[in-house]
C-alpha positions, 0 to 999 in steps of 0.5 A, a space after each residue: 116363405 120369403 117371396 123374394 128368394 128364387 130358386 132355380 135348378 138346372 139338372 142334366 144327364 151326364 152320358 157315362 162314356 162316349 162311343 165313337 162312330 165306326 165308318 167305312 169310306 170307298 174310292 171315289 169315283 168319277 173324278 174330274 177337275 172340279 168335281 167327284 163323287 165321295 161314298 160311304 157308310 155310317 157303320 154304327 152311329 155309336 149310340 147318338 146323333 153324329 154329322 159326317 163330312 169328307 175331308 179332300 185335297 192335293 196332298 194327305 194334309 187334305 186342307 178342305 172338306 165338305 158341308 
């Protein structure tokens, strides 16, 4: 065996499809000028790991959305 050949292999599992997460959002509640407070729920995480956040703003084009 030639001890300056390296071989390296890299193997990772491949998920078959993806589900995507099912949510429910509620009204917001106790809206002020600069402040309200958002609720909702993650129904079922689609079998991972999911980050969520709100998107909010003046009109439907929204603009912003939390961290």
């Amino acid at each position: 065996m030639d001890p300056s050949w390296l071989y390296e292999l890299q193997v990772y599992q491949t998920a078959a499809s993806v589900i995507l997460p099912t949510v429910q959002t509620e009204g917001a509640e106790l809206v002020q000028d600069v402040a309200a407070t958002l609720r909702g729920a993650v129904i079922d995480d689609g079998g991972g790991p999911c980050e969520y956040r709100f998107r909010y703003g003046l009109t439907v084009a929204y603009g912003s959305e939390t961290t």
